[in-house]
Biopython code that builds the backbone (N, CA, C, O; Angstrom):
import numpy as np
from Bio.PDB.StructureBuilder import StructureBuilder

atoms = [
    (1, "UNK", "N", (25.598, 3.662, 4.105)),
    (1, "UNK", "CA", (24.197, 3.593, 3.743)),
    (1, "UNK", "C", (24.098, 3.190, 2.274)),
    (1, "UNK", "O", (24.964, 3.561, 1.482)),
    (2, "UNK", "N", (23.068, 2.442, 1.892)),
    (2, "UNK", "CA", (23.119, 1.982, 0.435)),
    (2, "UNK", "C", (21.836, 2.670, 0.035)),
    (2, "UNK", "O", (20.667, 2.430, 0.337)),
    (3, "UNK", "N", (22.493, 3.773, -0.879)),
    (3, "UNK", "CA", (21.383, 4.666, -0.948)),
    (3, "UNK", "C", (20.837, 4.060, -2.595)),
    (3, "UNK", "O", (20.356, 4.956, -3.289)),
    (4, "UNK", "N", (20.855, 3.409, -2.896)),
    (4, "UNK", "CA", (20.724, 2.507, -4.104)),
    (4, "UNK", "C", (19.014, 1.856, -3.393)),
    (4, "UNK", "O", (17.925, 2.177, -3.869)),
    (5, "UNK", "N", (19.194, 1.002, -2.302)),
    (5, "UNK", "CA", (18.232, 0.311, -2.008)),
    (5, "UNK", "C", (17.140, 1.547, -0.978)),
    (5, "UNK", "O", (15.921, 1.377, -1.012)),
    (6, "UNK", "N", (17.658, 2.570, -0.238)),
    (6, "UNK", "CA", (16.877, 3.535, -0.075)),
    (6, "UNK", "C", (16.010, 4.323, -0.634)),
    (6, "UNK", "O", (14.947, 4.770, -0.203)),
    (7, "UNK", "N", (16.680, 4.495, -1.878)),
    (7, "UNK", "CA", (15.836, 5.524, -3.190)),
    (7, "UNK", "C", (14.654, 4.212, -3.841)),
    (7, "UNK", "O", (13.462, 4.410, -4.078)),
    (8, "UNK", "N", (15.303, 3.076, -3.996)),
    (8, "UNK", "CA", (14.051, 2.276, -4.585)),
    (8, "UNK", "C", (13.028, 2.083, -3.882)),
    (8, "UNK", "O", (11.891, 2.234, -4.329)),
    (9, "UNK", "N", (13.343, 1.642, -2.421)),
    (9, "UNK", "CA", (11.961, 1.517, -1.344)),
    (9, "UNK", "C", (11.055, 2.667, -1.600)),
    (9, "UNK", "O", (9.844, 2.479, -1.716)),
    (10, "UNK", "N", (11.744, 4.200, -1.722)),
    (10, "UNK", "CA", (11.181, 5.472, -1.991)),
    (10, "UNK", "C", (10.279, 5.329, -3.096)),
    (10, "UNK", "O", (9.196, 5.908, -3.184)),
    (11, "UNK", "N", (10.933, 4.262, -4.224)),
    (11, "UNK", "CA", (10.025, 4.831, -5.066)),
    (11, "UNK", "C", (9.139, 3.844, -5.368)),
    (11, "UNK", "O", (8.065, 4.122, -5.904)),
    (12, "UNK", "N", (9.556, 2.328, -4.997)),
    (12, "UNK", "CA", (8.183, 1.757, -4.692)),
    (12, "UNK", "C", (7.154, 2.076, -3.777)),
    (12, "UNK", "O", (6.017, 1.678, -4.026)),
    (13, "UNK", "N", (7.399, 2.794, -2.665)),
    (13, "UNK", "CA", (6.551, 3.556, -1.780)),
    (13, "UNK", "C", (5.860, 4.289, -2.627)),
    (13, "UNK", "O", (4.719, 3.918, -2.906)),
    (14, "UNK", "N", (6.466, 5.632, -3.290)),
    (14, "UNK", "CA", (5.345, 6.561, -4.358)),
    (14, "UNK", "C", (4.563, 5.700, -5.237)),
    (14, "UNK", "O", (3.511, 6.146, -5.693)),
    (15, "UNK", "N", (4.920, 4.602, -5.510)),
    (15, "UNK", "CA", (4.257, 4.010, -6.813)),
    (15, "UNK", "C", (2.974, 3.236, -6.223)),
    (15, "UNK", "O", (1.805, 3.368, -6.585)),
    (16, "UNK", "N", (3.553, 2.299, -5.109)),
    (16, "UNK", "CA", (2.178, 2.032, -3.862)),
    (16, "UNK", "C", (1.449, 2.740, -4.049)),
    (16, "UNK", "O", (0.429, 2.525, -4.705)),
    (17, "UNK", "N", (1.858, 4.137, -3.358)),
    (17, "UNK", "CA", (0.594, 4.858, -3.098)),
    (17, "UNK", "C", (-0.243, 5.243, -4.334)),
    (17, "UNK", "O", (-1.468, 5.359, -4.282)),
    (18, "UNK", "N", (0.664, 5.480, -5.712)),
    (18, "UNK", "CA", (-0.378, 6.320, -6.714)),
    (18, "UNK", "C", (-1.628, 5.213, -7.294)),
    (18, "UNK", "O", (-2.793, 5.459, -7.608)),
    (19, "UNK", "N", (-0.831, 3.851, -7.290)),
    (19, "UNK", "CA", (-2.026, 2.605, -7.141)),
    (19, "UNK", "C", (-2.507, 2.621, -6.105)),
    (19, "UNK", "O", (-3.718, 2.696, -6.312)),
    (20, "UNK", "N", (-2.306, 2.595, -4.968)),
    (20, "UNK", "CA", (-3.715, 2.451, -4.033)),
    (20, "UNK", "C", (-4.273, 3.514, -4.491)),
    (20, "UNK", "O", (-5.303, 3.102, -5.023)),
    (21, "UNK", "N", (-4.214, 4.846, -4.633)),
    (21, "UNK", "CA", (-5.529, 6.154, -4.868)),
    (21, "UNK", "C", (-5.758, 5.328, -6.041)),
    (21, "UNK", "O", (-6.588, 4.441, -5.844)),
    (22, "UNK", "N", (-5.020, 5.388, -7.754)),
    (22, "UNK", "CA", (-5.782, 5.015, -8.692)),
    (22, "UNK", "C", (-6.656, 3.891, -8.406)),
    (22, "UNK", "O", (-7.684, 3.879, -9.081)),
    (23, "UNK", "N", (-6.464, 2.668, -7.333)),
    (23, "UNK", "CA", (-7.245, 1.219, -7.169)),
    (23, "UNK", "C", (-9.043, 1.988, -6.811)),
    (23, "UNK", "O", (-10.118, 1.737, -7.355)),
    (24, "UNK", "N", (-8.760, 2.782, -5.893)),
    (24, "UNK", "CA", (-10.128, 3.494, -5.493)),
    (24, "UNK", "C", (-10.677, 4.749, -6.416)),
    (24, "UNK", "O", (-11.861, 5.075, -6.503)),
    (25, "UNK", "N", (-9.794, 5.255, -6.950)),
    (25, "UNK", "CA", (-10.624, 6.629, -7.661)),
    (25, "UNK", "C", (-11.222, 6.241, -9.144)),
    (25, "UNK", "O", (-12.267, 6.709, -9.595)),
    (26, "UNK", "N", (-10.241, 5.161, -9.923)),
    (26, "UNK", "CA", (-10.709, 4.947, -11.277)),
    (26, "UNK", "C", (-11.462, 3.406, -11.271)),
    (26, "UNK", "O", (-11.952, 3.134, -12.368)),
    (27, "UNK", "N", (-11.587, 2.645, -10.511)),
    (27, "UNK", "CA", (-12.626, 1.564, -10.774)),
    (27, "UNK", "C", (-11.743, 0.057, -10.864)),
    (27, "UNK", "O", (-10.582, 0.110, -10.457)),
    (28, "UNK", "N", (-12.214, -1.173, -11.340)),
    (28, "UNK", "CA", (-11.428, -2.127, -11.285)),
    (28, "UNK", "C", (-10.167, -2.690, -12.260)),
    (28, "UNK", "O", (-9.529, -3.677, -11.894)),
    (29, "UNK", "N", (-9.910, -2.128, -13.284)),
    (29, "UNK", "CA", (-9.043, -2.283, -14.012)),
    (29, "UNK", "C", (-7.530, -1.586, -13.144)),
    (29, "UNK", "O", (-6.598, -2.284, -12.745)),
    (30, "UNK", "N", (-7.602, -0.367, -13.033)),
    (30, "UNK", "CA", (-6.195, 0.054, -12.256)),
    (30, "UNK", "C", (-5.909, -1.043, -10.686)),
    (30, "UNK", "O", (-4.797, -1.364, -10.268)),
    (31, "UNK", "N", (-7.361, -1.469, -10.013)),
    (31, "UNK", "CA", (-7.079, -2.447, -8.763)),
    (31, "UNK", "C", (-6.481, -3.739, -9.584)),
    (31, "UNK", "O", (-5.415, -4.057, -9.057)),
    (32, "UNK", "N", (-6.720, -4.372, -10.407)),
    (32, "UNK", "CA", (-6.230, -4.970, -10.837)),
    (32, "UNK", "C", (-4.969, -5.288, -11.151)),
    (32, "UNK", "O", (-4.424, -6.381, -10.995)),
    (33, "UNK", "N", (-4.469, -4.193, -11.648)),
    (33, "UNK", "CA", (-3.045, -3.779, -12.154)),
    (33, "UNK", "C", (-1.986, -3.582, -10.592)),
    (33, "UNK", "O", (-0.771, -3.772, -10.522)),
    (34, "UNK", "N", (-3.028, -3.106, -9.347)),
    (34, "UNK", "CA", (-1.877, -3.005, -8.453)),
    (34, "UNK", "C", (-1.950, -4.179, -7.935)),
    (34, "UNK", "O", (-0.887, -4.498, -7.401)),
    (35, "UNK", "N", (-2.881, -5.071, -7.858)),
    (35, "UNK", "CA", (-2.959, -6.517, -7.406)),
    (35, "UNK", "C", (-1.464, -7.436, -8.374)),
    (35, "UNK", "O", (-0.565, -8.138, -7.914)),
    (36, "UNK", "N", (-1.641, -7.188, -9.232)),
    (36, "UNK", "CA", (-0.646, -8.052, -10.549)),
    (36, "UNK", "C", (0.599, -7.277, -10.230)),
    (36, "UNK", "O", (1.400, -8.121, -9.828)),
    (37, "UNK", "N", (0.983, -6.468, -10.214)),
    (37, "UNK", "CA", (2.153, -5.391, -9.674)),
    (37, "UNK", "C", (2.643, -5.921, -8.588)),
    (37, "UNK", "O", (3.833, -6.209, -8.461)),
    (38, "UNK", "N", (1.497, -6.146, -7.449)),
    (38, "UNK", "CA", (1.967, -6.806, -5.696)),
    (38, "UNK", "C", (2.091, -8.481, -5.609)),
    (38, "UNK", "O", (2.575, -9.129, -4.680)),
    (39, "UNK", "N", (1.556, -8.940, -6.752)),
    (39, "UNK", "CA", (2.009, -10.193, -6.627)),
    (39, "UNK", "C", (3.464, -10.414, -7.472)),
    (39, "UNK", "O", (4.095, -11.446, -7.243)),
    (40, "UNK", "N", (3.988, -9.431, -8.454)),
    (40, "UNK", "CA", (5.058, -9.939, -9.050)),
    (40, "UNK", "C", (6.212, -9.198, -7.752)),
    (40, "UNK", "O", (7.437, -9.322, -7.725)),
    (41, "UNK", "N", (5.435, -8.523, -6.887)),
    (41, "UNK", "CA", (6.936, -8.432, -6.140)),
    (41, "UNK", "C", (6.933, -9.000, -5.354)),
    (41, "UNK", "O", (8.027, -9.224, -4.837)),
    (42, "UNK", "N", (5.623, -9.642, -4.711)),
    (42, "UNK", "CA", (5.978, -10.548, -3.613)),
    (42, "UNK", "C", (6.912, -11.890, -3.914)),
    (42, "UNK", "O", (7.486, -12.573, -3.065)),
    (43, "UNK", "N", (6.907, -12.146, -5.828)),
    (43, "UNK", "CA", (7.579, -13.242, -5.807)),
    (43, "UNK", "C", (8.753, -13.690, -5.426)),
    (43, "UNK", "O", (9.162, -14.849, -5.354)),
    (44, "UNK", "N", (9.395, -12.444, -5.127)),
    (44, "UNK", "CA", (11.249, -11.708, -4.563)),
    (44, "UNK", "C", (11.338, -10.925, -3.736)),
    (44, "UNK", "O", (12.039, -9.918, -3.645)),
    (45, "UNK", "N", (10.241, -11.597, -2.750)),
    (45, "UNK", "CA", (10.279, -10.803, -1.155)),
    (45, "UNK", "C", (11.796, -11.505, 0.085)),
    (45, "UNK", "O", (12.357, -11.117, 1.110)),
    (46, "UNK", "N", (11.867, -12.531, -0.725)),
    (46, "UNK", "CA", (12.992, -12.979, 0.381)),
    (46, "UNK", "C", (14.163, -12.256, -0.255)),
    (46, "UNK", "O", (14.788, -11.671, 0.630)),
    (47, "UNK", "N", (14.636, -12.094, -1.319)),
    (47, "UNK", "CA", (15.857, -11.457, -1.776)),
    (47, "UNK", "C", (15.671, -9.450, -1.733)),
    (47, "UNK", "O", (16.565, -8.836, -1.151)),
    (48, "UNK", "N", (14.837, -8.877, -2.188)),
    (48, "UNK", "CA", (14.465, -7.993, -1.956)),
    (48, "UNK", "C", (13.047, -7.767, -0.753)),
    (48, "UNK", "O", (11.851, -7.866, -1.027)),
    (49, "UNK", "N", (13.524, -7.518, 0.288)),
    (49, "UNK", "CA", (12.126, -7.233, 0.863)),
    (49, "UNK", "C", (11.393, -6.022, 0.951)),
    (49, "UNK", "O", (10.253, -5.820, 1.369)),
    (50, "UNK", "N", (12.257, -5.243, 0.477)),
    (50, "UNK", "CA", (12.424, -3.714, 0.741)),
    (50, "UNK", "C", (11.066, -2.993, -0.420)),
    (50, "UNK", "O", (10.301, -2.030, -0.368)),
    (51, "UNK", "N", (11.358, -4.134, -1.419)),
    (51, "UNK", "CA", (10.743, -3.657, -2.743)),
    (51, "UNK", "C", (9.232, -3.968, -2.075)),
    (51, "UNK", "O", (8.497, -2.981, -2.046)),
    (52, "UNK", "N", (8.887, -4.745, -1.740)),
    (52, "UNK", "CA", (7.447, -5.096, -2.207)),
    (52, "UNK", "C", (6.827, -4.593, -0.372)),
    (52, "UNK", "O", (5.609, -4.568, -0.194)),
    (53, "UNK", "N", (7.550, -4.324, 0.534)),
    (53, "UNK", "CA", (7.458, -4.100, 1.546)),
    (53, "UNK", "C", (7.051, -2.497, 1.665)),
    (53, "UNK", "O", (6.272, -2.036, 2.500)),
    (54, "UNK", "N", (7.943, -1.557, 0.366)),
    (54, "UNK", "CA", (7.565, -0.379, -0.043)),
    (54, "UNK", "C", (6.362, 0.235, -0.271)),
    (54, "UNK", "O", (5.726, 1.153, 0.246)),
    (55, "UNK", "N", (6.170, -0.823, -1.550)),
    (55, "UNK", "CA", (4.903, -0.500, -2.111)),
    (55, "UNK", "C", (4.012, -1.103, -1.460)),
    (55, "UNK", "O", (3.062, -1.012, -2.238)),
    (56, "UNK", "N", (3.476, -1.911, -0.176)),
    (56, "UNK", "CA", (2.675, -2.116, 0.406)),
    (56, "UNK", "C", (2.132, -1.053, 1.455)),
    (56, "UNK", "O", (0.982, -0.708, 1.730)),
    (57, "UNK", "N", (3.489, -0.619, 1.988)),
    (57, "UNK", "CA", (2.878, 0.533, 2.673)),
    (57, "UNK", "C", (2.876, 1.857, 2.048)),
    (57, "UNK", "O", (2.876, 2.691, 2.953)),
    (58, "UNK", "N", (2.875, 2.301, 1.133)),
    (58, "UNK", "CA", (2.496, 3.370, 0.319)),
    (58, "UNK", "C", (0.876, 2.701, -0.166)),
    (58, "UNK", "O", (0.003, 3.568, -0.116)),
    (59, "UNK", "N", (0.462, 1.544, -0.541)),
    (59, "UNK", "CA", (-0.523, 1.244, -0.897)),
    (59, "UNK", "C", (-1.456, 1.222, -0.354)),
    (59, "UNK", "O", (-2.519, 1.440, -0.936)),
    (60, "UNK", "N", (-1.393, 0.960, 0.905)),
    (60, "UNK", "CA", (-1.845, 0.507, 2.259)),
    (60, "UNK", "C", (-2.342, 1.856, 2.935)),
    (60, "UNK", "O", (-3.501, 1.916, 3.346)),
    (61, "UNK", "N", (-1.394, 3.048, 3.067)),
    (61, "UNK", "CA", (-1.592, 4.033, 3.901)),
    (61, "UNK", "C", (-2.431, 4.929, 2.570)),
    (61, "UNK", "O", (-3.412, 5.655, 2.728)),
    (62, "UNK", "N", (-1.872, 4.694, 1.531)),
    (62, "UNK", "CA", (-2.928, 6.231, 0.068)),
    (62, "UNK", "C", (-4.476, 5.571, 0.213)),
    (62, "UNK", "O", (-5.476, 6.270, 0.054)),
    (63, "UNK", "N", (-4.543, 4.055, 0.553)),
    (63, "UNK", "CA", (-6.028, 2.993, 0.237)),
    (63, "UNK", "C", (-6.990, 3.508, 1.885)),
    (63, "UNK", "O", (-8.085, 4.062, 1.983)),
    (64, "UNK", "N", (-5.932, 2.997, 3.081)),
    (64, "UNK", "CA", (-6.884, 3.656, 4.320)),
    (64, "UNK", "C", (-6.935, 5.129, 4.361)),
    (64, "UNK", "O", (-8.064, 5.525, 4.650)),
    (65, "UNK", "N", (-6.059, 6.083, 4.161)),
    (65, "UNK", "CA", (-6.238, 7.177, 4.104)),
    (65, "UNK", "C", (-7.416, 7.762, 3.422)),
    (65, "UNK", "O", (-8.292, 8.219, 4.156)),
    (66, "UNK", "N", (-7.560, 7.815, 2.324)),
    (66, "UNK", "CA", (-8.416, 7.941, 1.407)),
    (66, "UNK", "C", (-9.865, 7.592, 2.000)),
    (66, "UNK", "O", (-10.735, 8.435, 2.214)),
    (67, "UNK", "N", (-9.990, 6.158, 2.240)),
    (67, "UNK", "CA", (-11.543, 5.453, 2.508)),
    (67, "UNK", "C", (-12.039, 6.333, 4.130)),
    (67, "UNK", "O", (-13.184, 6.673, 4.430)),
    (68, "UNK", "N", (-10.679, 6.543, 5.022)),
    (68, "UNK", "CA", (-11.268, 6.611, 6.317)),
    (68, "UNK", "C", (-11.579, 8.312, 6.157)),
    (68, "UNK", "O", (-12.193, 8.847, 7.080)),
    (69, "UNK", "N", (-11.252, 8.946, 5.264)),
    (69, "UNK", "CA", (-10.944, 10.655, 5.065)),
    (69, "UNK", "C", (-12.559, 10.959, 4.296)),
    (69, "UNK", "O", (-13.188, 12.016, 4.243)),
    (70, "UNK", "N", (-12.905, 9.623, 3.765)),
    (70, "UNK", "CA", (-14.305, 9.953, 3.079)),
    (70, "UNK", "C", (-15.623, 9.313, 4.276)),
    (70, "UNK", "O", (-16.834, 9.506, 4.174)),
    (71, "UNK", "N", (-14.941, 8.577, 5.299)),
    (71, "UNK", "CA", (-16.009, 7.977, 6.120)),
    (71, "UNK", "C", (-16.385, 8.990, 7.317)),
    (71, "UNK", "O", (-17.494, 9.135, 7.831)),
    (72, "UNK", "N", (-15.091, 9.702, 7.654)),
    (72, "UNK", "CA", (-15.236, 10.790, 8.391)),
    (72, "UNK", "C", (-15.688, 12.279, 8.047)),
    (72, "UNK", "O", (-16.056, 13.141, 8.845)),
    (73, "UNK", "N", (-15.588, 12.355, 6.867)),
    (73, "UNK", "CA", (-16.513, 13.530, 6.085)),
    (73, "UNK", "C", (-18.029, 13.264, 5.470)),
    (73, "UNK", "O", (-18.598, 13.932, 4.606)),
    (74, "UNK", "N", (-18.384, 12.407, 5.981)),
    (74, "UNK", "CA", (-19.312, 11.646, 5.303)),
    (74, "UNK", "C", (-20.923, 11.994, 7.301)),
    (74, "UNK", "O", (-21.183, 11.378, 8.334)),
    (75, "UNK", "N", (-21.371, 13.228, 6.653)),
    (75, "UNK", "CA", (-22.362, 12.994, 7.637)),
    (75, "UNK", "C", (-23.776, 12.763, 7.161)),
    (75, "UNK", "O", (-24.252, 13.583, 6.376)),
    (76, "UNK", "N", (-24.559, 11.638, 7.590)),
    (76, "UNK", "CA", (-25.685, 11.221, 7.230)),
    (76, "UNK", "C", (-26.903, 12.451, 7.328)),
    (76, "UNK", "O", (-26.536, 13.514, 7.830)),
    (77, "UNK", "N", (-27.938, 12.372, 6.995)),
    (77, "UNK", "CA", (-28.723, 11.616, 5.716)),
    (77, "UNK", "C", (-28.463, 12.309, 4.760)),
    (77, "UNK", "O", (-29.384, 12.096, 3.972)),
    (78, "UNK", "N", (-27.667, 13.134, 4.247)),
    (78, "UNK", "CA", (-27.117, 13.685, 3.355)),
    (78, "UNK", "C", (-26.236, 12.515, 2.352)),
    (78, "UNK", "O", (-26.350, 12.200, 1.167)),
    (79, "UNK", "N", (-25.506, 12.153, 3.235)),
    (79, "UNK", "CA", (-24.125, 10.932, 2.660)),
    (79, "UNK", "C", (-24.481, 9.588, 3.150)),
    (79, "UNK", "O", (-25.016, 9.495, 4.254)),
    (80, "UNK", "N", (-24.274, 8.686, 2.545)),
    (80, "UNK", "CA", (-23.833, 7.322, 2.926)),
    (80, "UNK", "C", (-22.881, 6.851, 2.026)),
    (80, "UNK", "O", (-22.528, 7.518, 1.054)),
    (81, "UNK", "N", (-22.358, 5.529, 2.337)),
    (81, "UNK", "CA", (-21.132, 5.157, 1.699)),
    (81, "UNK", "C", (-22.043, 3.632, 2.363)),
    (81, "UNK", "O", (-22.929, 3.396, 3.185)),
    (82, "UNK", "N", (-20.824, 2.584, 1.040)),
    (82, "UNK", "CA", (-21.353, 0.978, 1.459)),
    (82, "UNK", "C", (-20.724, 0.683, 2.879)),
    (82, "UNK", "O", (-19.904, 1.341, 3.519)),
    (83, "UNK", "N", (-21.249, -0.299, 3.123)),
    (83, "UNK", "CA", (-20.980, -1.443, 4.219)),
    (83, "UNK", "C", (-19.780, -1.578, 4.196)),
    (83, "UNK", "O", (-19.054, -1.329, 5.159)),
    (84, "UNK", "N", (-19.251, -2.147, 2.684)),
    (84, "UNK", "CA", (-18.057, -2.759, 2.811)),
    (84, "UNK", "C", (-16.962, -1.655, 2.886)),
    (84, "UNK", "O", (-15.861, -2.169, 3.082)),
    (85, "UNK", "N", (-16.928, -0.526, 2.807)),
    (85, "UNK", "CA", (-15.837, 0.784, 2.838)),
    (85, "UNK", "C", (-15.115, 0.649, 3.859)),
    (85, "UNK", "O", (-13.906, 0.545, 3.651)),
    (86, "UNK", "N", (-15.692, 0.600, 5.527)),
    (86, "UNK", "CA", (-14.722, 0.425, 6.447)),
    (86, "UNK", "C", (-14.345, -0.703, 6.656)),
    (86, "UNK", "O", (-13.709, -0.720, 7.710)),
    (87, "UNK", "N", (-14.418, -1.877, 6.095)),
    (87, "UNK", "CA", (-13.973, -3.265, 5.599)),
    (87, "UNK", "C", (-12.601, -3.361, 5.031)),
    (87, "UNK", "O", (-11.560, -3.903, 5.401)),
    (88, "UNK", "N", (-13.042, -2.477, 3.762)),
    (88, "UNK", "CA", (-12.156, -2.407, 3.003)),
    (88, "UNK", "C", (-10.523, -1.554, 3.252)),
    (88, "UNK", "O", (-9.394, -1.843, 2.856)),
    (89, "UNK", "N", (-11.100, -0.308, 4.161)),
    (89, "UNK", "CA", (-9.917, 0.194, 4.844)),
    (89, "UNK", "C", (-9.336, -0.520, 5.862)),
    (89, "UNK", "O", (-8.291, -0.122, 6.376)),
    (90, "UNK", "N", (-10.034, -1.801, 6.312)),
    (90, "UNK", "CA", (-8.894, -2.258, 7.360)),
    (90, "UNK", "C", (-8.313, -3.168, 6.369)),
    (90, "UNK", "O", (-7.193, -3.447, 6.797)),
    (91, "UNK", "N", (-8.523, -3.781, 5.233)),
    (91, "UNK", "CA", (-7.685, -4.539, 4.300)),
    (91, "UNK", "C", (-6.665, -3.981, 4.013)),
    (91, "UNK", "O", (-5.628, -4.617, 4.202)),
    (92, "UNK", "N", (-6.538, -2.125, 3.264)),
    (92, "UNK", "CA", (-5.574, -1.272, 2.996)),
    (92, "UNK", "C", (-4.636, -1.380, 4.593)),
    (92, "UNK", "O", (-3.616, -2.064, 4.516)),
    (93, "UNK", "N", (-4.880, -0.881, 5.686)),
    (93, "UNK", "CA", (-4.611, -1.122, 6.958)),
    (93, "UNK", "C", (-3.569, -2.494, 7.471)),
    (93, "UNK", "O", (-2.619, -2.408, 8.249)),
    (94, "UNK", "N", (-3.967, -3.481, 6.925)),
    (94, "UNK", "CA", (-3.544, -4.762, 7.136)),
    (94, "UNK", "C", (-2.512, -4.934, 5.705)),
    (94, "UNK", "O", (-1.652, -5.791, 5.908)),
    (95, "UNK", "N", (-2.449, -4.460, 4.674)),
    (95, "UNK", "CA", (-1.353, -4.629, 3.915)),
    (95, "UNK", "C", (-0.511, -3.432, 4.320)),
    (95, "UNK", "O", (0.636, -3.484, 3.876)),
    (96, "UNK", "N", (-0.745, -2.575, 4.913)),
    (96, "UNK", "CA", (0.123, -1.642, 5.315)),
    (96, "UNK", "C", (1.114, -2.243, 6.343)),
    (96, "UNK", "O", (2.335, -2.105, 6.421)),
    (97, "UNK", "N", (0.195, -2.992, 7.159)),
    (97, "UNK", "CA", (1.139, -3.467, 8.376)),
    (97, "UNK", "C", (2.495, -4.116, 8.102)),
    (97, "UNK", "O", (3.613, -3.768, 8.481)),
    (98, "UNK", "N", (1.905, -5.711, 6.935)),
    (98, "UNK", "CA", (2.615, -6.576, 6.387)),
    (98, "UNK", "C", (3.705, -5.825, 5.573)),
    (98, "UNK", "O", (4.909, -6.021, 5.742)),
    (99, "UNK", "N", (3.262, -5.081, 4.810)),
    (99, "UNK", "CA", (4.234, -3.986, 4.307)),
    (99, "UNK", "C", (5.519, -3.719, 5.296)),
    (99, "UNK", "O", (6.677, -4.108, 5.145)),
    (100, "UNK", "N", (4.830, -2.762, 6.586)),
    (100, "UNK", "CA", (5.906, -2.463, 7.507)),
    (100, "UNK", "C", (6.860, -3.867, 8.093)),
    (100, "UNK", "O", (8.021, -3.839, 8.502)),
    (101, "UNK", "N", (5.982, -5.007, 7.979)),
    (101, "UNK", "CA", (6.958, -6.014, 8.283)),
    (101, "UNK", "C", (8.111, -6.212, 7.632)),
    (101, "UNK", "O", (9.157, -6.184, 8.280)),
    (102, "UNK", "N", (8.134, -6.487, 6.009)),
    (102, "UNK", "CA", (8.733, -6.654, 5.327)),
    (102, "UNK", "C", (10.189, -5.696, 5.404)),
    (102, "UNK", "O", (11.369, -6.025, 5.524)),
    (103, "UNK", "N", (9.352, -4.046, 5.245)),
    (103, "UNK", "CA", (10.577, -3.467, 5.367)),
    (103, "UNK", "C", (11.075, -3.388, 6.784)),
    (103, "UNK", "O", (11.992, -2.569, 6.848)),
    (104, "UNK", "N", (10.774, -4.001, 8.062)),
    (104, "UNK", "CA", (11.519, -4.604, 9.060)),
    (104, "UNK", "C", (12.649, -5.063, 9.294)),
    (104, "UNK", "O", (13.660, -4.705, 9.897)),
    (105, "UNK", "N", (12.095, -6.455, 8.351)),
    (105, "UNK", "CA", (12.932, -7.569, 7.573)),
    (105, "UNK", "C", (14.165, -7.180, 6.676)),
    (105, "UNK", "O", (15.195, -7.847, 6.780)),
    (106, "UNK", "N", (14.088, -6.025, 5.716)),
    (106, "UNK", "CA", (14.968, -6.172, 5.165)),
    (106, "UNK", "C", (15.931, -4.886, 5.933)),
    (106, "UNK", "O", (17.020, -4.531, 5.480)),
    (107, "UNK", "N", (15.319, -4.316, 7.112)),
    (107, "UNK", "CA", (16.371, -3.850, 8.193)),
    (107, "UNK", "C", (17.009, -4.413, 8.682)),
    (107, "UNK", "O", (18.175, -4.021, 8.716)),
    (108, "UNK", "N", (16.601, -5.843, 9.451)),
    (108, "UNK", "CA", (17.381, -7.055, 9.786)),
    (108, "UNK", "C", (18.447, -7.743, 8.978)),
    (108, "UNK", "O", (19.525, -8.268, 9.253)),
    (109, "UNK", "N", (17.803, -7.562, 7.964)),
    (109, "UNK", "CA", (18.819, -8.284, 7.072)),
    (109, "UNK", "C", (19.905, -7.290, 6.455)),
    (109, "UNK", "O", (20.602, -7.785, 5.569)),
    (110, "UNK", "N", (20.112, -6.174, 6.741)),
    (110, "UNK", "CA", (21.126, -5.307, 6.596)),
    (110, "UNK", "C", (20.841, -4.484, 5.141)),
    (110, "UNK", "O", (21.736, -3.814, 4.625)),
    (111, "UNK", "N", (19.281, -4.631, 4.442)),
    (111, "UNK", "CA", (19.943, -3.779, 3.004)),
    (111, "UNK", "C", (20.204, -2.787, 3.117)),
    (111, "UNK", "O", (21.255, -2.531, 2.529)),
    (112, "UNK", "N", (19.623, -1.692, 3.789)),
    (112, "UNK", "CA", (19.760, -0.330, 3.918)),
    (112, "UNK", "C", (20.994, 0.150, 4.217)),
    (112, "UNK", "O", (21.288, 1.344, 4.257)),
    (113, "UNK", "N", (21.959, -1.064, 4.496)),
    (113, "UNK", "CA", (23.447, 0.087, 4.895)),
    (113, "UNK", "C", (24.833, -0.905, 4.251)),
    (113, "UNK", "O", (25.986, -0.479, 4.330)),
]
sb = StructureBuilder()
sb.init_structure("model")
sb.init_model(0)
sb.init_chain("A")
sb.init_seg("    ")
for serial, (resi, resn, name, xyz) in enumerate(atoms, 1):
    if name == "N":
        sb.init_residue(resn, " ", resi, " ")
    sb.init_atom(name, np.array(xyz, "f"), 0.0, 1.0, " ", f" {name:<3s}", serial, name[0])
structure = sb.get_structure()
C-alpha cells in the first residue's frame, strides 16, 4: 500500500471539505480561493488523480451536505431560502461525482498500492 499517496488523498479530502463549508459560510472571496485551488489541481489530474479527485469529493459532499441540511430544516412561512440553493447543491453533487471518478482512475492506475 502506498500510504504516501493515501494520507494525501486524506488530506486533500479534509481540505475539500473545509473550502466547500468556508465557499458557503463566509461569502465569495473563500469560493473563489477553492475555485483557484481546484483549477491548479486539475492541471495534474492525469499524473496525480488522487489529488484533485480528493478534494472534489470532500468539496462536493461538505457543499451538498450543508445546502441540502439547510433545505430540509427549512419549514415555510417561517424560512425560505433562494431558488438557486437546490441548484447549487446538485453542482456540489456533480463535482462530488467527478471527484469519485478521478479517484477511480487513480485506482486503475495503481497509486494506492
Amino acid at each position: 500500500m502506498n500510504w504516501r499517496a493515501v494520507f494525501s488523498t486524506l488530506g486533500f479530502l479534509l481540505a475539500g471539505a473545509a473550502l466547500g463549508y468556508a465557499s458557503l459560510a463566509a461569502g465569495p472571496l473563500p469560493a473563489a480561493t477553492a475555485l483557484v485551488f481546484l483549477v491548479l489541481l486539475l492541471s495534474r489530474f492525469r499524473r496525480q488523480p488522487e489529488q484533485p479527485g480528493g478534494y472534489m469529493v470532500g468539496a462536493g459532499l461538505a457543499g451538498a451536505g450543508i445546502l441540502f441540511k439547510v433545505i430540509a430544516e427549512c419549514s415555510p412561512p417561517s424560512c425560505h431560502y433562494e431558488v438557486m440553493t437546490p441548484i447549487v447543491g446538485v453542482v456540489f453533487i456533480a463535482v462530488a461525482l467527478v471527484g469519485a471518478g478521478l479517484l477511480v482512475r487513480a485506482v486503475r492506475q495503481r497509486r494506492f498500492s
